[in-house]
DOLUMSE-964668 format. One line per field, with one value per atom (N, C-alpha, C): residue in three letters; atom name; x, y, z. Coordinates in steps of 0.05 Angstrom, whole numbers, plus 5000, padded with zeros to 4 digits. Example, Ala and Ser with C-alpha at 12.3 -4.5 7.8 and 13.67 -1.06 7.14 Angstrom:
// DOLUMSE-964668
res = (ala|ala|ala|ser|ser|ser);
atom = (N|CA|C|N|CA|C);
px = (5264|5246|5264|5257|5273|5258);
py = (4886|4910|4934|4955|4979|5001);
pz = (5156|5156|5156|5142|5143|5157);
// end
This chain:
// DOLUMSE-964668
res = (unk|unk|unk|unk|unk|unk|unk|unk|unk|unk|unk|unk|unk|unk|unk|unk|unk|unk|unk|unk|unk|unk|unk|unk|unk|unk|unk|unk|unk|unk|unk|unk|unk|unk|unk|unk|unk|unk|unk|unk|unk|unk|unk|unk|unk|unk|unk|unk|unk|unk|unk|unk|unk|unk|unk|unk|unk|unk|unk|unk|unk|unk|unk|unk|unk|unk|unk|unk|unk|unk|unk|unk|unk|unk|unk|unk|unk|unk|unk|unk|unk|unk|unk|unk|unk|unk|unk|unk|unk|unk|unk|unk|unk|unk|unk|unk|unk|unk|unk|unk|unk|unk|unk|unk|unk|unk|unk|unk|unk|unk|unk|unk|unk|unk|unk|unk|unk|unk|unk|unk|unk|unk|unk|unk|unk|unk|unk|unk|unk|unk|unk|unk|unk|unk|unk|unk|unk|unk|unk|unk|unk|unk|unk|unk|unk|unk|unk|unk|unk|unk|unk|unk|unk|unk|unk|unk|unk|unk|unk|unk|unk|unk|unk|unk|unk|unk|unk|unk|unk|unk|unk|unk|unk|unk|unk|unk|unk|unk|unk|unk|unk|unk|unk|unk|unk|unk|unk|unk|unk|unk|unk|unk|unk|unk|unk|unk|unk|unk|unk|unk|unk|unk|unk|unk|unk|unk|unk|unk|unk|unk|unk|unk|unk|unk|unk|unk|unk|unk|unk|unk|unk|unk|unk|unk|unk|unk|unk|unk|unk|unk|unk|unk|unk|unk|unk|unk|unk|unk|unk|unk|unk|unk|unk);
atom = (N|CA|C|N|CA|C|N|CA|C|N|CA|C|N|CA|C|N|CA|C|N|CA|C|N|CA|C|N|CA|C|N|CA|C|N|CA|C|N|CA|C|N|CA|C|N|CA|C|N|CA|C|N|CA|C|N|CA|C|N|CA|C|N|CA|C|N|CA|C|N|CA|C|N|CA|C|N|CA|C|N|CA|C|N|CA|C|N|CA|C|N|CA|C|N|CA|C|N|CA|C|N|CA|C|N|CA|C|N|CA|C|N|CA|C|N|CA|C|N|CA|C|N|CA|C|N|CA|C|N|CA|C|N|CA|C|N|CA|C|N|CA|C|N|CA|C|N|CA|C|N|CA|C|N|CA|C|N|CA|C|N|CA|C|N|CA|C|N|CA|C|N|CA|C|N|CA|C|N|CA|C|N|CA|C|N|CA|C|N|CA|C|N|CA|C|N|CA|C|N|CA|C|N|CA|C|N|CA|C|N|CA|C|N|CA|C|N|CA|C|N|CA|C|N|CA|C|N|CA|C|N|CA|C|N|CA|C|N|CA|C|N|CA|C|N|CA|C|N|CA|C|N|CA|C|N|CA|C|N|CA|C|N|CA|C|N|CA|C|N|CA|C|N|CA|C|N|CA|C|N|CA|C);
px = (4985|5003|4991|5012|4997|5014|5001|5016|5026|5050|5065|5072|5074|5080|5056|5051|5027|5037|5015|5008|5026|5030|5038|5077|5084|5114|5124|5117|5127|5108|5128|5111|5112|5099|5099|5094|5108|5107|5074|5061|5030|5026|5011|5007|4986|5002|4995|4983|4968|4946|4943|4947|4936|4917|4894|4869|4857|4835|4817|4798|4810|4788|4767|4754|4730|4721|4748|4753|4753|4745|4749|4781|4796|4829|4841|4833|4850|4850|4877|4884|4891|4885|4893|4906|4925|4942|4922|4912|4901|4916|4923|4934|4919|4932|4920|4935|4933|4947|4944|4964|4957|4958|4952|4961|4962|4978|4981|4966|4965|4934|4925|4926|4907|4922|4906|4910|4899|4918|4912|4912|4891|4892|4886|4905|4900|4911|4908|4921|4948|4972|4989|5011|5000|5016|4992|4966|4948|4945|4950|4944|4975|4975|4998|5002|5024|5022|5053|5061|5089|5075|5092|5094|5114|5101|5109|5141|5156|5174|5169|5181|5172|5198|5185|5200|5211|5203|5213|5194|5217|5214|5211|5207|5204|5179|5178|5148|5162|5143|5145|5120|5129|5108|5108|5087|5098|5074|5098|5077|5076|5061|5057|5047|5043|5038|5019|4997|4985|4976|4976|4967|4943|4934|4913|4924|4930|4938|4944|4907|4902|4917|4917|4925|4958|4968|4991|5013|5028|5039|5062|5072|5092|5083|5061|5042|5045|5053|5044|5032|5007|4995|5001|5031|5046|5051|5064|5061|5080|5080|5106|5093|5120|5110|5105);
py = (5105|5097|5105|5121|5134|5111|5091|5083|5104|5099|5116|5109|5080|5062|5055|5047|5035|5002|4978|4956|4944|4956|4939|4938|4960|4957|4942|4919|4905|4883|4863|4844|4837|4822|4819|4838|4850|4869|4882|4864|4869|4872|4893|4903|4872|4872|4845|4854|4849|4852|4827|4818|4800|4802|4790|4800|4781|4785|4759|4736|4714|4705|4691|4673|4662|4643|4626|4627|4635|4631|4648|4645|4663|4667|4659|4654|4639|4666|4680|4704|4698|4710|4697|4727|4722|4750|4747|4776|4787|4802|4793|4810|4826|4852|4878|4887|4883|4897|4925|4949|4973|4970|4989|5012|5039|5057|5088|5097|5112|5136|5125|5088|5081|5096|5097|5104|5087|5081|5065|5082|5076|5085|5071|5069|5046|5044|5035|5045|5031|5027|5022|5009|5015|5009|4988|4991|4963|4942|4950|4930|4914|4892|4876|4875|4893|4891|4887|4885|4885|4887|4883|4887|4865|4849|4823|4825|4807|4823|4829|4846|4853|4838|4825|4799|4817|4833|4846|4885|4893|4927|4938|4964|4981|4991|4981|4996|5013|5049|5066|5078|5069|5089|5114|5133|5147|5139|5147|5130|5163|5164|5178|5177|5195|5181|5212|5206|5216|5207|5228|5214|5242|5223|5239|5248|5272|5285|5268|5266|5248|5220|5204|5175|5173|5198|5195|5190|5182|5183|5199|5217|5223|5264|5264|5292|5302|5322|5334|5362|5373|5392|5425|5417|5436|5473|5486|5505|5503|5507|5513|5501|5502|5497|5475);
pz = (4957|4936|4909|4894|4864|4844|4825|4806|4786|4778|4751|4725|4730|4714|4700|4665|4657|4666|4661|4671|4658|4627|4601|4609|4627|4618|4632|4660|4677|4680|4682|4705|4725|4741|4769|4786|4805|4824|4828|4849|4853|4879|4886|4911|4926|4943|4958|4991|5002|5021|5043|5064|5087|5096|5087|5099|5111|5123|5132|5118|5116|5094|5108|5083|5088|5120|5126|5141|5169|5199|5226|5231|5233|5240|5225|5198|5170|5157|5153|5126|5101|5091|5060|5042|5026|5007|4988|4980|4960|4939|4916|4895|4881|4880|4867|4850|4826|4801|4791|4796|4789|4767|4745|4731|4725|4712|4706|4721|4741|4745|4780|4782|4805|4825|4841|4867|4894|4916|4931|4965|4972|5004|5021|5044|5066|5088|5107|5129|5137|5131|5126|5147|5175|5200|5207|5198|5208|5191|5159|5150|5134|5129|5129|5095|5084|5058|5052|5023|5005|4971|4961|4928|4926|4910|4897|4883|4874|4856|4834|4816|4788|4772|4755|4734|4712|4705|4681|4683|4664|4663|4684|4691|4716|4729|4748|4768|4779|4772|4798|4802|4829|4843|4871|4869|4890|4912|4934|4962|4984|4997|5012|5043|5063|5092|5095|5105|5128|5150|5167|5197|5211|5234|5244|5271|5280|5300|5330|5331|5354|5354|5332|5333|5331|5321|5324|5352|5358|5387|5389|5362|5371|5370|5364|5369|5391|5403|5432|5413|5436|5438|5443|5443|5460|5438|5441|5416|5391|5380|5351|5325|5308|5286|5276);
// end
């Protein structure tokens, strides 16, 4: 995820995270506030995320997907393009 938006023209809308906390089997949401420029990489099918709502002005951002040949399941080995 590339932010596009600076910090200053919205509020709310914060990349939000399920992670493991302090806790054994207790997760806890982590808020991550972009702005202009950040860039975020993560694995996106394992890890449990959303974007908060945004209260005011516009967040954009561009999102993107890569995958790794092998881990993919819908890959065959087979010939073409």
């Amino acid at each position: 995820v590339a932010m596009l938006t600076p910090r200053s023209n919205y509020t709310g809308g914060a990349f939000q995270a399920k992670l493991e906390g302090p806790v054994k089997d207790k997760k806890v949401i982590r808020n991550l506030s972009l702005d202009a420029g950040d860039c975020l990489v993560f694995p996106a099918k394992q890890l449990c995320h959303r974007v908060s709502a945004v209260k005011t002005g516009t967040r954009r951002s561009l999102v993107f997907w890569a995958f790794d040949r092998n881990s993919c399941k819908y890959h065959t080995s087979g010939s073409g393009a």
